[in-house]
Every structure is written in structure tokens, then in C-alpha cells.
ROMARZA-996258 format. One record per residue: residue in three letters; x, y, z of N, C-alpha, C in turn. Coordinates in steps of 0.2 Angstrom, whole numbers, plus 5000, padded with zeros to 4 digits. Layout:
<atoms>
ALAXYZXYZXYZ ...
</atoms>
This chain:
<atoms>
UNK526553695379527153655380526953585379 UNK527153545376527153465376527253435381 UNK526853385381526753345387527453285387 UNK527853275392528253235395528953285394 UNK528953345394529453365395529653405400 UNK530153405402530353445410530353525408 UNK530153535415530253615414530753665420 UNK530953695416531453735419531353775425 UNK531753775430531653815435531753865435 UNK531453915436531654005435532253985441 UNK532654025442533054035445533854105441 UNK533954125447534654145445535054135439 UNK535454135434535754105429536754135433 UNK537054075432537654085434538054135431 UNK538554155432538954215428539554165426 UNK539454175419540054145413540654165416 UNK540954115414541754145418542054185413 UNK542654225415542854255410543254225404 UNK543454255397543654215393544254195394 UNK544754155392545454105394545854165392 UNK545754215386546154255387546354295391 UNK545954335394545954385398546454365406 UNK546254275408546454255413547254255409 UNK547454235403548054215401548354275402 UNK548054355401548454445403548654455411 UNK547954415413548154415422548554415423 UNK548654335421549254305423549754315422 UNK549854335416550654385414550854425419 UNK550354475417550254545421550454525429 UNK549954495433550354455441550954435442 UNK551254385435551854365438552354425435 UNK552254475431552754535428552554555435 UNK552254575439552154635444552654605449 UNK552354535451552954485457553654475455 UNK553654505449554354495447554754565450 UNK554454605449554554665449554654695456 UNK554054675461554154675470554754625469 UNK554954555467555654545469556054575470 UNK556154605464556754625463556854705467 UNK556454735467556254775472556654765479 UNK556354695483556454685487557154665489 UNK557454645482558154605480558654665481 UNK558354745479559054785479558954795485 UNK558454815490558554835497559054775499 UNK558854725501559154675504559854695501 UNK559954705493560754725491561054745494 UNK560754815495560954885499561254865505 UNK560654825508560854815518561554775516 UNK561654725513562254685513562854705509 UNK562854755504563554795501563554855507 UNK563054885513563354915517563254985513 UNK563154975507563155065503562255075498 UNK562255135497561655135493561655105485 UNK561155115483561455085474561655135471 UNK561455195473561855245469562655235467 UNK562955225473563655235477564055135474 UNK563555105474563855065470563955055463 UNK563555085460563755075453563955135452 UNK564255195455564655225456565255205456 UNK565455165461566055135460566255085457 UNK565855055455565754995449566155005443 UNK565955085440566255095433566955145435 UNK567355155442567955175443568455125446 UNK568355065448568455025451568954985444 UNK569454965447570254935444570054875442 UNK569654825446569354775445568554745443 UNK568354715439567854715436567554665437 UNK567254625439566554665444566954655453 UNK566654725455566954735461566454715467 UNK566754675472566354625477565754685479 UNK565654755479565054765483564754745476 UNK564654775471564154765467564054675464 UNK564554645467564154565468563754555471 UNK563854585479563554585485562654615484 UNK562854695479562054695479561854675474 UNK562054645469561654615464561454525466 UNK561754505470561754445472560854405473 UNK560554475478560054455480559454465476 UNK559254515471558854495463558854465462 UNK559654455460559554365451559254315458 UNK559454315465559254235466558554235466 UNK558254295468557254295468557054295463 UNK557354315457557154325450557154245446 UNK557954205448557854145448557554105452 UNK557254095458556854075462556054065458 UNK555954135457555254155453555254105447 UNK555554135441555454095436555454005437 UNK555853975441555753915443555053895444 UNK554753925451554153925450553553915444 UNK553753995441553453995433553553935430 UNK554053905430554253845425553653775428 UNK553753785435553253735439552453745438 UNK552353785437551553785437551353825445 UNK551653835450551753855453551653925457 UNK551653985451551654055451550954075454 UNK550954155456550454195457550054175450 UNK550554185444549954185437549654125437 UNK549954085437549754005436549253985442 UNK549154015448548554015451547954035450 UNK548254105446547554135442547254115437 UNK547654085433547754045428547153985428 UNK547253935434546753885435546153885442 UNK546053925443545653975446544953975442 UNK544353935443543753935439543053975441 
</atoms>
């Protein structure tokens, strides 16, 4: 080896981080899965506030005189608002994904 030049320290070698796309499927995949416990979470909550199950709602739904009938407001109400919530965040940078996302 020549003289005046440094030499390397054996040590450990760090592990490469993964490639930017793999983190970009994460992040899909994360925020599709959050998306999906929302709404999850959004018909139960439906349920307790129409008072009836979702079967029985959209049951009445397509027999009902008027269209759209107040329970199936009631249980569709609390979905769209999580689902709207979530995306908002998606639009912020803000998401489960977008953590993964920037996560080094």
C-alpha cells in the first residue's frame, strides 16, 4: 500500500436501506390497510347509531318510499367522515404511509 494514504477500519458494514420503491408499496399497502380498519370501524359505529345491523339497513334501503332513507344516512355517515379524514391526511403528508415513506 502506498505511503500517505488512510486506511480503513475493518469494522461492521451498514445495511443499505431498502430501495425507494419497495418503501413507495409499503406505503400504499399501509395506507389501503388504514383505509380499510376505517371503514371497518365506520360501519360498526353505523350500526350502534342506525340502531339496526347493515344487513337490515340496506334491506330497507331498496324498499323504502323515500330515497335515501335517514337510517342508511345514519350508517353511512361515519365511513365517508374516516375515509374523508384519512385522505386529508394523505393529502398532508401526514399518513401511516407517508411515515413509512420518510422513515430512513
Amino acid at each position: 500500500m502506498p505511503r500517505g494514504l488512510p486506511q480503513r477500519a475493518a469494522g461492521p458494514v451498514a445495511p443499505a436501506a431498502p430501495p425507494r420503491d419497495t418503501r413507495k408499496v409499503l406505503a400504499f399497502a399501509a395506507d389501503a390497510v388504514m383505509i380499510v380498519v376505517l371503514v371497518a370501524a365506520g360501519v360498526f359505529l353505523g350500526e350502534l347509531l342506525a340502531g339496526k345491523s347493515t344487513r337490515e339497513v340496506w334491506a330497507d334501503a331498496g324498499s323504502s318510499v323515500l330515497f335515501p332513507p335517514v337510517d342508511l344516512l345514519m350508517w353511512l355517515s361515519p365511513p365517508v367522515l374516516f375515509v374523508l379524514v384519512y385522505t386529508l391526511l394523505i393529502s398532508r403528508g401526514r399518513s401511516v404511509g407517508a411515515r413509512l415513506r420518510k422513515t430512513d
